[in-house]
C-alpha positions in Angstrom: 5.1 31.4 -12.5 5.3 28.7 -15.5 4.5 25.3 -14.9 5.2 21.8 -16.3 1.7 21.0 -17.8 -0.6 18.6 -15.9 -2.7 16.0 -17.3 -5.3 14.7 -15.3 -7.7 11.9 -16.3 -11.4 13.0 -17.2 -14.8 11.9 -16.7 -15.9 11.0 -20.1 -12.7 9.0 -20.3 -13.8 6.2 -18.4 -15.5 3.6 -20.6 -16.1 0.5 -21.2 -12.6 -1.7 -20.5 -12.6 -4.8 -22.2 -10.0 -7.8 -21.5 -10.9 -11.1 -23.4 -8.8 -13.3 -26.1 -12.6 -14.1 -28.0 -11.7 -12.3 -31.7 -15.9 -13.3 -32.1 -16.5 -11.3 -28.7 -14.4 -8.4 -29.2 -16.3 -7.8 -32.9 -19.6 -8.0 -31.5 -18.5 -5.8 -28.4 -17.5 -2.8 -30.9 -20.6 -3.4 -32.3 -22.6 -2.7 -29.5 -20.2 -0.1 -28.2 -21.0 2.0 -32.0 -24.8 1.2 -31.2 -25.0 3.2 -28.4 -22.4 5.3 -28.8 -20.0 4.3 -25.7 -16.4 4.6 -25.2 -14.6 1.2 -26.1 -11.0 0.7 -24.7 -9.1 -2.8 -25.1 -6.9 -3.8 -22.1 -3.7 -5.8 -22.4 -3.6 -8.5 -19.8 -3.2 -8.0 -17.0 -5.6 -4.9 -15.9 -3.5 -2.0 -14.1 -5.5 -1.2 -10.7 -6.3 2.4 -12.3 -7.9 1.3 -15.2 -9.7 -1.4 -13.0 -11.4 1.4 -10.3 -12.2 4.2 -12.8 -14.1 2.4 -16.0 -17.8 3.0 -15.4 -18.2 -1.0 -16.8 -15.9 -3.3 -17.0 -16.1 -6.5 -19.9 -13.9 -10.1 -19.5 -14.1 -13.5 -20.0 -13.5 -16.4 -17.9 -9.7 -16.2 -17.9 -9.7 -12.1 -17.2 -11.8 -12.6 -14.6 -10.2 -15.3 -12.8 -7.0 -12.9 -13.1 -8.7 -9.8 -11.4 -10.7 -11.4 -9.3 -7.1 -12.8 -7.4 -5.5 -9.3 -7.0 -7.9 -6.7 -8.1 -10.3 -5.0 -5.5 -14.4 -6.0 -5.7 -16.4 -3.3 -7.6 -19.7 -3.1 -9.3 -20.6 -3.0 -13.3 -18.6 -6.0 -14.0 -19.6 -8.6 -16.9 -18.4 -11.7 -18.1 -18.6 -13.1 -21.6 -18.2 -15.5 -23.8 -18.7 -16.9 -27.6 -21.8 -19.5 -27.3 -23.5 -20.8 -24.5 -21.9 -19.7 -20.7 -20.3 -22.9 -19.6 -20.0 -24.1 -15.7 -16.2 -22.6 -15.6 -17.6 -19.0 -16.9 -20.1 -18.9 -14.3 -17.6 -20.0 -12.1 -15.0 -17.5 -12.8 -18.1 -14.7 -13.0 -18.5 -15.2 -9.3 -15.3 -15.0 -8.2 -14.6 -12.0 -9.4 -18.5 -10.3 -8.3 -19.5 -10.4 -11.9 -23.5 -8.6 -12.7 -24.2 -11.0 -15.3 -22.4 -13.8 -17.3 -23.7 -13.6 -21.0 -22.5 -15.7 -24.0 -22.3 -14.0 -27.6 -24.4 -14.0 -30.2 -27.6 -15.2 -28.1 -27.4 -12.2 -25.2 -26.7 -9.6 -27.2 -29.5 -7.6 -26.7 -28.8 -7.8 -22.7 -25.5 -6.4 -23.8 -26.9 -3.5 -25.5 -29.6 -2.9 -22.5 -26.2 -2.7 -20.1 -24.2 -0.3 -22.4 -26.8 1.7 -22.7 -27.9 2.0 -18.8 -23.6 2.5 -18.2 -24.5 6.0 -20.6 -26.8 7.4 -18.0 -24.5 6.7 -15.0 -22.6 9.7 -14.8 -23.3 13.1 -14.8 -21.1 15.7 -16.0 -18.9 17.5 -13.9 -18.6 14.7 -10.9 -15.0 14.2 -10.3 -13.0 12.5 -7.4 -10.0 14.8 -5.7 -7.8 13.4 -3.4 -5.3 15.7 -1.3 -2.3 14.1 0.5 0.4 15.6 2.4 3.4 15.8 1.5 5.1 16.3 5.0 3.6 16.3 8.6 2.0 19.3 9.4 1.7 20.3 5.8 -1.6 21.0 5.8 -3.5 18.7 3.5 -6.4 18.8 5.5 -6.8 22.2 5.5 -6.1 23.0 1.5 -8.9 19.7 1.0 -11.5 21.6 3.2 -10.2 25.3 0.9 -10.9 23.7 -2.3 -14.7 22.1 -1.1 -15.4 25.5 0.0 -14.2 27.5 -3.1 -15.8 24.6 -5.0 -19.1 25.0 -3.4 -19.5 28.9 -3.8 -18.8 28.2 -7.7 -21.2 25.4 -7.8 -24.0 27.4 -6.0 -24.2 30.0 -8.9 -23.6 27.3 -11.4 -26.8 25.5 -9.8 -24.6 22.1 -10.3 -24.6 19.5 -7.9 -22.6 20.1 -4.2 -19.3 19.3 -3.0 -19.0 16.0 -0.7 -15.7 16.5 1.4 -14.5 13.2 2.3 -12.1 12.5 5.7 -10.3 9.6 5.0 -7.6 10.2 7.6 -8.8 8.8 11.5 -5.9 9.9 12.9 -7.1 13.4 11.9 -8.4 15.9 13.8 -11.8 15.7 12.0 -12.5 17.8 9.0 -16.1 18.5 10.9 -14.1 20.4 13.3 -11.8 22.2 11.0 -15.4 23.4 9.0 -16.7 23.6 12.4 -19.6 21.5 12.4 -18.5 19.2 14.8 -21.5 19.8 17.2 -23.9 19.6 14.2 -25.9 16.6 13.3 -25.0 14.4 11.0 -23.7 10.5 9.6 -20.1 10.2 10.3 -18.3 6.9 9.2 -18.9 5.3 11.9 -22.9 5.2 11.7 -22.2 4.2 7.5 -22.3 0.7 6.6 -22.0 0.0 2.7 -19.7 -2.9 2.4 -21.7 -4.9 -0.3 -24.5 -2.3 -1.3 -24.8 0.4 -3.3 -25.1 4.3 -1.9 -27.2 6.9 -3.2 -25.6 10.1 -3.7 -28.9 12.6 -2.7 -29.8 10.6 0.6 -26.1 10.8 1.3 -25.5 14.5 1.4 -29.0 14.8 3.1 -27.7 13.0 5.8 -24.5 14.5 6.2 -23.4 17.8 8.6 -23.0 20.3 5.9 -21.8 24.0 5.8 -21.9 26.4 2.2 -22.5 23.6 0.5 -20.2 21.5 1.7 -21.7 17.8 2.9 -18.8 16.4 5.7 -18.7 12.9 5.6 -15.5 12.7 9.0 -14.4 10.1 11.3 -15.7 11.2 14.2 -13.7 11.8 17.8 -14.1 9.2 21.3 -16.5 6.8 20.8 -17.4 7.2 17.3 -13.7 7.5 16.3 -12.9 5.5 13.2 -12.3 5.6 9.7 -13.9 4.1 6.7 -13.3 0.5 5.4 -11.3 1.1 1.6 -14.2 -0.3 0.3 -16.8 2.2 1.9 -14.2 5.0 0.6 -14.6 4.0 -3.0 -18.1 3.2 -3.2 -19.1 6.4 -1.3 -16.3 8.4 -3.5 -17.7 6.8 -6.9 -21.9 7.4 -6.1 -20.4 11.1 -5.3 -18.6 11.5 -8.5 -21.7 9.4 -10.7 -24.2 12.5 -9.4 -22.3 15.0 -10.8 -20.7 16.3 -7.5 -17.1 17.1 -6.7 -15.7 14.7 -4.5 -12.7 16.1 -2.0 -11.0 13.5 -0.2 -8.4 14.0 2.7 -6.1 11.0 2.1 -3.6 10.3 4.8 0.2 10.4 3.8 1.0 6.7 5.2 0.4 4.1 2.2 -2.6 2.2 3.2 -5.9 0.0 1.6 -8.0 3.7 2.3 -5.3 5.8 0.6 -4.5 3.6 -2.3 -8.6 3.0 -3.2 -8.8 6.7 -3.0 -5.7 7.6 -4.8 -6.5 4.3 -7.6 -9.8 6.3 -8.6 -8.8 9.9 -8.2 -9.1 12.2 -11.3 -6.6 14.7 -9.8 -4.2 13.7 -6.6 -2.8 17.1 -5.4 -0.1 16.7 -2.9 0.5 19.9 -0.4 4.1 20.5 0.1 6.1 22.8 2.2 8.3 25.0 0.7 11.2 23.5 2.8 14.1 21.0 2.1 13.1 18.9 5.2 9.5 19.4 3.2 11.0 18.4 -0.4 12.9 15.3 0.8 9.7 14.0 2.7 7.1 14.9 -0.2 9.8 12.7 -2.5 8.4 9.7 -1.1 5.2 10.7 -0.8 5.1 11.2 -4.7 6.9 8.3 -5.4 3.9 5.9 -3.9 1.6 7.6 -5.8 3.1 8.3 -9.1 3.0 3.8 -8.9 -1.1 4.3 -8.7 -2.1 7.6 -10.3 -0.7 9.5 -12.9 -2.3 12.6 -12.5 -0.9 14.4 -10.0 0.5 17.9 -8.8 1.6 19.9 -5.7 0.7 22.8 -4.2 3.9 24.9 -2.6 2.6 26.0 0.9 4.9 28.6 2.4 6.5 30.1 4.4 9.8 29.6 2.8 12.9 30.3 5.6 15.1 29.0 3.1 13.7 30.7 -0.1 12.9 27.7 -1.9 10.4 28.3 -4.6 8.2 26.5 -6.5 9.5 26.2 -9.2 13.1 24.1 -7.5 10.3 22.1 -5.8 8.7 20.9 -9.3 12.2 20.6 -10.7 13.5 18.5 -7.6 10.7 16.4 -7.6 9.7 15.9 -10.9 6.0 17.1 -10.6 4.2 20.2 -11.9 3.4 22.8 -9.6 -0.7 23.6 -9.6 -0.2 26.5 -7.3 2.5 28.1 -4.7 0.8 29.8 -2.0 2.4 32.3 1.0 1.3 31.8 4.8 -2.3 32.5 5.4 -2.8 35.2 7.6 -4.8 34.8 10.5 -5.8 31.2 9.3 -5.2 29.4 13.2 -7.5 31.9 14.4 -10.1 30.9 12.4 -10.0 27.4 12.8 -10.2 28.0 16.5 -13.3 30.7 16.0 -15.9 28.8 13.8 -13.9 26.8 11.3 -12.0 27.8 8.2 -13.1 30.4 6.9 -11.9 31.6 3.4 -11.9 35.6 2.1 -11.9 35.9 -1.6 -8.4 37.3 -1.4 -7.1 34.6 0.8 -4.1 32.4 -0.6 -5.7 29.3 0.2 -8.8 30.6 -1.7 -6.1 31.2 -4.9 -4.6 28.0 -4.1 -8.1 26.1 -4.2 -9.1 27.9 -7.6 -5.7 27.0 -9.5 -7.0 23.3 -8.2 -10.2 23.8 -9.7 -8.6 25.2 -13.1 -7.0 22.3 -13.5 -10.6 20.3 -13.7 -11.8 23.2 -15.5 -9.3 22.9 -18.6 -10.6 20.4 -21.0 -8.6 20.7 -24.2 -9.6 17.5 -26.0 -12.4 14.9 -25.1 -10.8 11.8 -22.3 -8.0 13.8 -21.2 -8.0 17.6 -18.7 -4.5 19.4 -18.8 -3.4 22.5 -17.0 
């Protein structure tokens, strides 16, 4: 089947931002930048939420800041500056918007260079950050998310790279630990994870998670422990993931919400399962449409069966988006998640469905962008 092509935002594409009127700043900000050879991108006013979420370190002065800091989510790796010494309003606007440091240029330069430099070590290659949506209820998001950990994982494992966190983001969910079946394992689940205002550590993370094939389950939990994470637990849990080196798989639920828009905001790829219906088509519309305002980089997977014969192809065409895979009915797939959990065959379709995903991260044509 031919697709539209997909471009989807890579790792090594998320730099420094920078936002500040200071001609005298900006010069000695490339010049740091060249010294230790970091991306440098220049944002007109004002910041768009993507940009905001995925730059590993984020540069503005007092005015920039003030302006984020009113409609722009907290994060970390944030710096003010300023030409000559920081006055009392720079330090000001530094702490409303959660600022690191406030510095003023030429004197601090050298702190400068010491926090470009430390922003090169932050990421290892190959973490990334996919979220998976449905289009329609019942469309099986959850499922394809948990399909593309698991494929993910069994490549990883003979790559020796770093595992697969899968993320449940949806508490009205059944619980992705049930649908791996490792609901009766032990194991963190949201509700014993409290980050809000501190930093989490990737390794200690997946060691305390219920895991199965390489596949660390951070899930909402059912009864008591019900509950979903805090958008601000999502993306801080999501980013430490994707600065390890791991593959991040996040189950985002379909209803626009603070959870679903941090996760979608800082996604590298936002795959959106759709079935291959016109009920299916009309619903995924709008769907896609609250995305496409926060992310870019998106695509749909066709989930059959197909009553109507719709294909693929009319979806992509009807709604504007490239198709990463279409996929017929699993066979055999609700027995599984009844006996065990999911459990994928190398000749399943949601297996061929989760590899076309994985692809699509896989194609790297030209540094700072990934295209299918």
């Amino acid at each position: 089947m031919t697709t539209e092509p997909l471009a989807v935002r890579a790792p090594d594409s998320r730099g420094v931002l920078v936002a500040t009127r200071e001609r005298a700043v900006t010069d000695s900000l490339r010049s740091v930048a060249a010294a230790t050879d970091q991306s440098f991108v220049e944002s007109a006013e004002p910041i768009g939420r993507s940009a905001w979420v995925s730059a590993d370190l984020v540069v503005l002065d007092a005015s920039a800041a003030r302006e984020c800091a009113a409609r722009l989510p907290r994060r970390d790796r944030v710096v003010v500056v300023c030409a000559g010494v920081p006055t009392i309003a720079d330090w000001q606007a530094g702490a409303e918007v959660g600022a690191d440091r406030v510095l003023g240029i030429p004197d601090d330069e050298d702190v400068l260079v010491a926090v470009f430099a430390e922003r090169g070590t932050r990421q290892q290659a190959g973490g990334a950050v996919i979220a998976v949506v449905a289009g329609a209820g019942g469309a099986g998001a959850s499922t394809m998310a948990a399909a593309v950990a698991l494929e993910a994982a069994r490549v990883r494992k003979a790559e020796r790279a770093p595992g697969v966190l899968l993320i449940d983001a949806d508490p009205l969910g059944s619980g992705l630990d049930l649908l791996l079946g490792v609901e009766s394992a032990p194991g963190l689940r949201w509700s014993g994870l409290s980050v809000e205002g501190g930093r989490v550590f990737a390794d200690a993370l997946h060691a305390a998670l219920p895991s199965r094939a390489g596949v660390s389950v951070l899930a909402c939990g059912r009864g008591s422990s019900a509950g979903g994470p805090t958008s601000a637990a999502a993306a801080a849990v999501s980013e430490a993931g994707r600065r390890a080196g791991s593959l991040v798989v996040c189950d985002v639920a379909r209803h626009p919400c603070e959870v679903g828009d941090s996760l979608v905001d800082l996604a590298d790829l936002v795959v959106v399962v759709v079935p291959a219906t016109v009920r299916g088509g009309v619903a995924s519309e709008r769907v896609l449409s609250w995305i496409g305002r926060r992310n870019p980089h998106r695509g749909i997977v066709v989930r059959g069966p197909a009553p109507g014969g719709l294909r693929g192809g009319d979806l992509a065409e009807t709604l504007s988006v490239p198709v990463i895979a279409a996929m017929r009915p699993a066979p055999r797939l609700d027995a599984s998640l009844e006996h065990g959990g999911l459990d994928l065959g190398r000749r399943s379709p949601l297996a061929a469905a989760a590899r076309a995903v994985l692809d699509v991260l896989d194609a790297r044509p030209r540094p700072g962008r990934w295209a299918a």
